[in-house]
N, C-alpha and C positions, 0 to 999 in steps of 0.2 A: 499618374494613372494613364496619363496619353501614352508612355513608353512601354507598359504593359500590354495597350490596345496595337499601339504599331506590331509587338511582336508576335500575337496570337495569330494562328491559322489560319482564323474563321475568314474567309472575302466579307469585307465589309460593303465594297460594291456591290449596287443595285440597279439592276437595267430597269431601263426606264419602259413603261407599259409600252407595247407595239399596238394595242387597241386600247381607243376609248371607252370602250364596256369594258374594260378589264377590272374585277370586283373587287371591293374591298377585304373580302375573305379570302381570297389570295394572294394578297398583300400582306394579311398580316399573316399568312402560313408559311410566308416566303419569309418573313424577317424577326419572325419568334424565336428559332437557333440561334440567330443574331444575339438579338437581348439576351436570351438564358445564359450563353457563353460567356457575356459582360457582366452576366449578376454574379455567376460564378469566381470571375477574376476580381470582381469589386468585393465580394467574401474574404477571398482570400488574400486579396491587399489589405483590407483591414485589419487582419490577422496578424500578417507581418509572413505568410506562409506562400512561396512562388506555387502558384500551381504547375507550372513546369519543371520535370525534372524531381516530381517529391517521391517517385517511385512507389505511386500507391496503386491499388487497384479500386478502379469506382465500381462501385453497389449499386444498384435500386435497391429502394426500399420496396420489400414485400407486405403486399396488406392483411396482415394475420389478425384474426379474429379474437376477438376480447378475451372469451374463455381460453385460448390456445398462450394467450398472453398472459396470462396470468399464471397457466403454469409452467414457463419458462422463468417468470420472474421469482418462485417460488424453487424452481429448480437450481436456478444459478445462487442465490439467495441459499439454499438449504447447502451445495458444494462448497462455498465459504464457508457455511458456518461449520460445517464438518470436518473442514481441512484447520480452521482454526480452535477447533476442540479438542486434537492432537497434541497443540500446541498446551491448551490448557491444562492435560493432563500430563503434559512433560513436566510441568512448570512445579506442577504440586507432587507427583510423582518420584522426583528425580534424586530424594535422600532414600528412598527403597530400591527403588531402581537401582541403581549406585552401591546398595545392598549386595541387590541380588547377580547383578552380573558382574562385579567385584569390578565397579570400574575404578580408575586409578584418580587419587582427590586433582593432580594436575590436567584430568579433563574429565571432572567431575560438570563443566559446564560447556562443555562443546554439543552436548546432545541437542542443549537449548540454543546454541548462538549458530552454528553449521545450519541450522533452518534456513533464518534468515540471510546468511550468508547466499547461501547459493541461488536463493531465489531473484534476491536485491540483486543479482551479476547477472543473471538468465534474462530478465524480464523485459529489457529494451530490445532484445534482438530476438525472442520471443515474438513481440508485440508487432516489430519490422515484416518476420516470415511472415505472420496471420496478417497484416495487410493485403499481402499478395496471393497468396494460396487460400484466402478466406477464414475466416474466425471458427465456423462449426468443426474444421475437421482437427483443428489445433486443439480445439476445447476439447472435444470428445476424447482426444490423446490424452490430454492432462488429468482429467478423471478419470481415464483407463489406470494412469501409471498411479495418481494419488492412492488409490485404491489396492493397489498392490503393494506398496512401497508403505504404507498404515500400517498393512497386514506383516509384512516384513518385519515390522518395529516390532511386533504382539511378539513375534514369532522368534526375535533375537536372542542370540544363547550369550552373548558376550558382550561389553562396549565399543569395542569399533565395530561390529557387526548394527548396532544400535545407530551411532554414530552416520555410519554408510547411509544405510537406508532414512536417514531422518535427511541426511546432505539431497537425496533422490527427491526424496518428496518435496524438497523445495524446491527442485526443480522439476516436478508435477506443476506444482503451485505456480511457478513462473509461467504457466504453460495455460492456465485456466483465467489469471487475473485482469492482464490484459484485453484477453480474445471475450471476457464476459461484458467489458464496456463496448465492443463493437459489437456484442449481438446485441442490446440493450439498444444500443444507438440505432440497427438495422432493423428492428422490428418494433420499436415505441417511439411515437413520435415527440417532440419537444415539447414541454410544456409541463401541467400539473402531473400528468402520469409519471412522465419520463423520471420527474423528480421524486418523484415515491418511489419508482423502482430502482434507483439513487442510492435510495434511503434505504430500500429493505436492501438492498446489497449491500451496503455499508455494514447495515445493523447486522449480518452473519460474523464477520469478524470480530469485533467487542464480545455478543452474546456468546459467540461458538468459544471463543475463550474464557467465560466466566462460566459457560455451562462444564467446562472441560475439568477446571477447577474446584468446581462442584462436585463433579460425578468423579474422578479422579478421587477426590480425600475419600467419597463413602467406597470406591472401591480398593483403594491400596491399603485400609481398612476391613475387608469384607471378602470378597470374593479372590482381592488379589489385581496388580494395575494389568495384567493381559487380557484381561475381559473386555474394557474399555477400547484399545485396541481393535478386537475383532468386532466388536459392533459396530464402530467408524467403519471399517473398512468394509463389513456388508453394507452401511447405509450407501456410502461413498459408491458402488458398483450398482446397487437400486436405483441412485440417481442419477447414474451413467444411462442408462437403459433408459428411463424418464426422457433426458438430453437428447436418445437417439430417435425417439419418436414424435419428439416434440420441437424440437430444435431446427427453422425452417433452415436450405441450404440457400445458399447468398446466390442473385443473380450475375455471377460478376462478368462484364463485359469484355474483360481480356479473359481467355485461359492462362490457368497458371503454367509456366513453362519451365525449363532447368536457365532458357536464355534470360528470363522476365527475371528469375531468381536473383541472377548474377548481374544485371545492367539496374536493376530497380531497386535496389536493398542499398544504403551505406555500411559497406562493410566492415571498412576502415573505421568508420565511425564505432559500430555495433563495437568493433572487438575492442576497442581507445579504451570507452568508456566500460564495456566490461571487466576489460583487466584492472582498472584504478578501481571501479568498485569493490571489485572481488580482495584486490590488495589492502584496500582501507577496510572494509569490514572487516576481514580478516586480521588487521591490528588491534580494531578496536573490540575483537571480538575475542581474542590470545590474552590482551590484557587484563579483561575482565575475568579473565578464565582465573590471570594467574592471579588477582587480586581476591576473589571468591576462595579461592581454594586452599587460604591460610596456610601452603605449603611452605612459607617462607614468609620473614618481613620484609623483602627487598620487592617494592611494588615499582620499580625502575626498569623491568623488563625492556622499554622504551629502548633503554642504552645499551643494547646486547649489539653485535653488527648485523648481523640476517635481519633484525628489525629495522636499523637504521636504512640498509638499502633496500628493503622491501617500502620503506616510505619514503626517501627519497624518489627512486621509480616512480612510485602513485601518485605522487605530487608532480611529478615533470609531466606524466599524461594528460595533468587538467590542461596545462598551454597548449600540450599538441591537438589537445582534443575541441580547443577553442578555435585552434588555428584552421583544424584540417574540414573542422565543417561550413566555416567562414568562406574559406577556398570554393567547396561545393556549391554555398549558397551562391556567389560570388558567378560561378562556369554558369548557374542553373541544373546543377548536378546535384541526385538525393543529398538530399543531408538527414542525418539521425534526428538529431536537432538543433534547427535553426540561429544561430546567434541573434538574431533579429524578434526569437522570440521572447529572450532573458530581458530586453528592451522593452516590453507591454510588462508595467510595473504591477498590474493586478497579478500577472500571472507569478513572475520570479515572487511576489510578497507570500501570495498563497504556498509555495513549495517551502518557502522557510519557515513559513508557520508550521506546514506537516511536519515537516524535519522536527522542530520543538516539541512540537504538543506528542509527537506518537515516543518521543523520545521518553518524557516526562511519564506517559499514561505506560508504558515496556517497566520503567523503574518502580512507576508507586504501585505496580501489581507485584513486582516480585519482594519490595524489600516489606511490603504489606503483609506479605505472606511470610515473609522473615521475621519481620518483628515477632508476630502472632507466636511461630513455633518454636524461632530461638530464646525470645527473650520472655515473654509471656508464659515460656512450653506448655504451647495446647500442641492436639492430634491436627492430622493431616485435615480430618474432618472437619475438627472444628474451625481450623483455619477457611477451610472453605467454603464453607456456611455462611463466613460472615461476607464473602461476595455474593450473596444474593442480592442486597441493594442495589450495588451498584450496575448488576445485571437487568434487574428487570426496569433503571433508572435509564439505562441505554436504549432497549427496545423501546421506551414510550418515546425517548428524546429522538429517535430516531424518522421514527414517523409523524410527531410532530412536526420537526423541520422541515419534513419531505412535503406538507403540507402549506407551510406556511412560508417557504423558501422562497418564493415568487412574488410573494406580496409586501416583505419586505425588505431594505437594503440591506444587502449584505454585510456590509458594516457594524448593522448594529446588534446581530444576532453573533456577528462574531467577538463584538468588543463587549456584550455584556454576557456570552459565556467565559472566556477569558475571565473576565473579572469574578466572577463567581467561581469560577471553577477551580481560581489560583489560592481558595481557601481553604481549598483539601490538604494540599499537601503542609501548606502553613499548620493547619490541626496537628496533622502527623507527626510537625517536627519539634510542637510543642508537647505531644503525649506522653505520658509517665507509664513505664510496667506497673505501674497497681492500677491506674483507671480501668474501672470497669468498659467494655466494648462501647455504652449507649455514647461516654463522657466525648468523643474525639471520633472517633474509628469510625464509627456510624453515621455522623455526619461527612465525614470524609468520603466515604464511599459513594454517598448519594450525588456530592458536588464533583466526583472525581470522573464521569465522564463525560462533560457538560463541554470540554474544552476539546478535545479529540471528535466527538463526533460529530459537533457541530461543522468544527473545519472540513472535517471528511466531508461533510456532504455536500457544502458550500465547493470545496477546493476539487473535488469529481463532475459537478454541473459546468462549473467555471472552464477546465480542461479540457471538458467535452463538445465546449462551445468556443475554444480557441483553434481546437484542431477540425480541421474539415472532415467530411461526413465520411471520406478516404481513407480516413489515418486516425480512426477511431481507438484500434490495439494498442498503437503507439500513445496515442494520448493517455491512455490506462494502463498500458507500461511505465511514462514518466511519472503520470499520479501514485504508482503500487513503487516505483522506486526508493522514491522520495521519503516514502513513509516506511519503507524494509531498513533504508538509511538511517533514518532515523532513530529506529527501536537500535540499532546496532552501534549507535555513537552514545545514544541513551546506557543501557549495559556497559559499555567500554569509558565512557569517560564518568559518568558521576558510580559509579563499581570504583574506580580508582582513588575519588574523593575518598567515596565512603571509605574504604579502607587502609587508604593512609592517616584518617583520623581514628580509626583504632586500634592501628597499630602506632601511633605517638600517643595514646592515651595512658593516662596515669596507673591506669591497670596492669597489675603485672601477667593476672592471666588475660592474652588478648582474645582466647574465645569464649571467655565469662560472659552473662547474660549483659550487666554495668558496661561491656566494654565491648559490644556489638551496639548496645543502643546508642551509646554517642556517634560511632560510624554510622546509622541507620538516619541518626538526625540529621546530622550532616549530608547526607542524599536527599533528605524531604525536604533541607532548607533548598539547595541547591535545584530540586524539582520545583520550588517557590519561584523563583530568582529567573527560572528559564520559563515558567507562564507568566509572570510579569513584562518581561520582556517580548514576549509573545503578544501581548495585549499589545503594549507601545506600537511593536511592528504593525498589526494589522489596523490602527488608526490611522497612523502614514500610509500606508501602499494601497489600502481599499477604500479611502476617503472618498474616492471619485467613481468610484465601481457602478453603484444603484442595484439593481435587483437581477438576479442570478434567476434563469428555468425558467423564464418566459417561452409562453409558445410561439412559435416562429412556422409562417406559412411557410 
């Protein structure tokens, strides 16, 4: 701590009073930038985060009034969930869809994985620019284009035109997710609040995708899925407008500049780490495509050469990318992110848990909804009916925790969703095509987001309070990464299970209902296997944690 004090700015020198009457109110007027500057450096050592050289831009916080707060929290809250009700109607959509625009079965599944693809590669260097240029004008970007890029989807005559525009909106998406923790963080202060509005942000993404799923099966049913479509995309520009009237603008103490751009950002960093994500999602996102798409039984796509050097590449990145921001932390130069912070064991534990749980919760919604149509053959509809549980099981778990997050150790809300939660998939993978929906299904759905949201919420407070009050984006860049990663290794490697075990099954026909469901189990055991594992992790790494979303003067 003393070599941290040696090197800050501040004069720590004090002339000594030239008069005896000299007050004590001038004393401590004189030596209160003092202290505030050492609280700040004592923050950020604790951290593990230099406050020199992080290439952030400092905020004051704006005193925004209750009522104005709450409909930001409902605004940013309502843009997730609408950006992820797109998602839900892809999801259930995508055998008409596929239909109708005659896409070809070998990217019968890019519509859905291209999402997350481009957003999980955007979002760190997204989250960087809104440090320095501020959050509101980033935001209001990203719902300008979500909103056109929705519309875009309604409006596609073909699949790569489909395709295109879904690749956009993730990169909308990359544009709003990050910049939504920094306004949260700029305008609610820590504490009970902040963690409700935590919560209801969280709780847009689970519900906006079960409501998507919902509304989706009665429309591709009914009226037809472009409908769905164009009412996202009017609500999406409704709430842009909301954003622009409501949405205070940050005080920030440097202007943003083209120099601030260029000397404050890790560039090097941003691009490392974009290109290895963009390339591994992108494997694990081709593989599942080809494994889905029953176009062939050779599920080895792995061993083709464009694959192999596309993963070799993305694998040689992680060294450089540990190397080159070590180096920065090392000068006092931005780093993306810090090596120093993989080292705070709460933090790396929490990221691997995302990684799992959103992997597991990506797989038991879609093979949930496979089972249902392939093997059981119900309608689009009735498949997604039976996600109303587990929908409105999210919303209530969401804001219970946002509630209750403070008062107890994070541990224990994490290790006994976990444990609960890891009985869904276990149901699933013992279910039979003749049981009736109540026998398995039903109770799966209710336990099945018990383990996802909980971490979300825990693993968003926790990040929000590793990263300083600076480098808010970025913190909700790493949290929205982790978990885009996630969902995309989720689809790419248990897709691959699943359907190497249906394709060596006994079945001669492999897309018989018999011989999708042994591959389907085989995913639910596998989703079993990775929340158990999940539990174990978060005993070890958050043993020592204690309670998350305390309020902090």
């Amino acid at each position: 701590m003393s070599q941290v004090i040696t090197n800050t700015s501040v004069p720590l020198s004090i002339e000594q009073p030239q008069h005896a009457n000299h007050s004590t109110a001038d004393a401590v007027d004189e030596i209160s930038p003092v202290i505030e500057h050492l609280q700040v450096l004592d923050r950020d050592a604790v951290y593990g985060i230099a406050s020199a050289g992080t290439g952030a831009t400092e905020t004051t916080r704006r005193e925004v009034h209750t009522s104005r707060t709450n409909i930001i929290i409902i605004q940013l809250t309502a843009t997730t969930l609408l950006a992820s009700t797109s998602s839900g109607f892809i999801n259930i959509c995508i055998p008409r869809m596929a239909t109708d625009l005659k896409i070809a079965p070998a990217l019968y599944f890019w519509p859905l994985s291209v999402y997350g693809l481009t957003s999980g590669s955007c979002l760190l260097l997204a989250g960087s620019i809104a440090d320095v240029v501020g959050y509101r004008p980033i935001y209001l970007a990203g719902c300008f284009l979500a909103g056109c890029f929705v519309l875009g989807c309604g409006l596609a005559r073909t699949g790569i035109e489909l395709i295109m525009f879904r690749g956009m909106q993730g990169i909308a998406l990359a544009l709003c997710l990050p910049t939504s923790v920094g306004i949260l963080a700029n305008t609610v202060p820590s504490g009970k609040r902040r963690n409700v509005a935590f919560a209801c942000m969280g709780l847009g993404q689970p519900l906006g995708f079960s409501i998507g799923l919902v509304l989706g099966g009665v429309f591709v049913d009914t009226v037809g899925w472009r409908v769905g479509w164009y009412g996202c995309a009017c609500l999406l520009f409704i709430m842009l407008l909301v954003g622009i009237f409501s949405i205070p603008r940050e005080r920030l103490r440097q202007k943003a500049t083209m120099k601030r751009l260029m000397t404050e950002i890790d560039w090097v960093g941003a691009l490392l780490a974009t290109a290895c994500l963009a390339m591994l999602s992108y494997l694990f996102s081709r593989n599942a495509n080809c494994c889905f798409s029953m176009v062939s039984s050779d599920a080895s796509v792995i061993r083709r050469a464009s694959i192999l050097i596309a993963l070799i590449i993305s694998l040689s990145l992680i060294p450089t990318f540990i190397y080159w921001v070590g180096r920065q932390e090392r000068h006092q130069k931005p780093a993306l992110i810090p090596n120093s912070l993989w080292k705070k064991l709460p933090f790396t534990t929490i990221c691997v848990m995302i990684i799992l749980s959103f992997a597991v919760m990506q797989s038991m919604e879609l093979f949930s909804s496979l089972f249902w149509q392939d093997v059981q053959r119900l309608s689009a509809l009735q498949a997604s009916v039976r996600f109303l549980p587990s929908m409105i099981l999210a919303g209530l778990l969401n804001l219970a925790t946002g509630l209750v997050v403070h008062k107890v150790p994070a541990i224990y809300l994490v290790v006994l969703s976990s444990i609960l939660g890891a009985i869904s998939p276990l149901l699933m993978a013992i279910v039979k095509a003749e049981w009736p929906y109540w026998y398995a299904a039903f109770p799966a759905q209710l336990l099945e987001p018990l383990i996802p949201e909980v971490i979300f919420i825990v693993g968003l407070i926790l990040i929000s309070e590793l990263f300083p009050e600076s480098t808010q984006a970025l913190g909700g860049a790493v949290f929205n990464t982790v978990a885009q990663f996630g969902q995309s290794i989720g689809l790419g490697i248990i897709g691959v299970v699943s359907n190497t075990v249906t394709e060596n099954s006994a079945y001669a026909d492999k897309s018989s209902p018999a011989a999708l469901l042994v591959g389907y189990r085989a995913g639910f055991w596998m989703c079993f296997g990775w929340t158990i594992l999940t539990c174990f992790i978060g005993v070890y790494g958050l043993r020592n944690l204690g309670k998350v979303g305390l309020k902090r003067d």
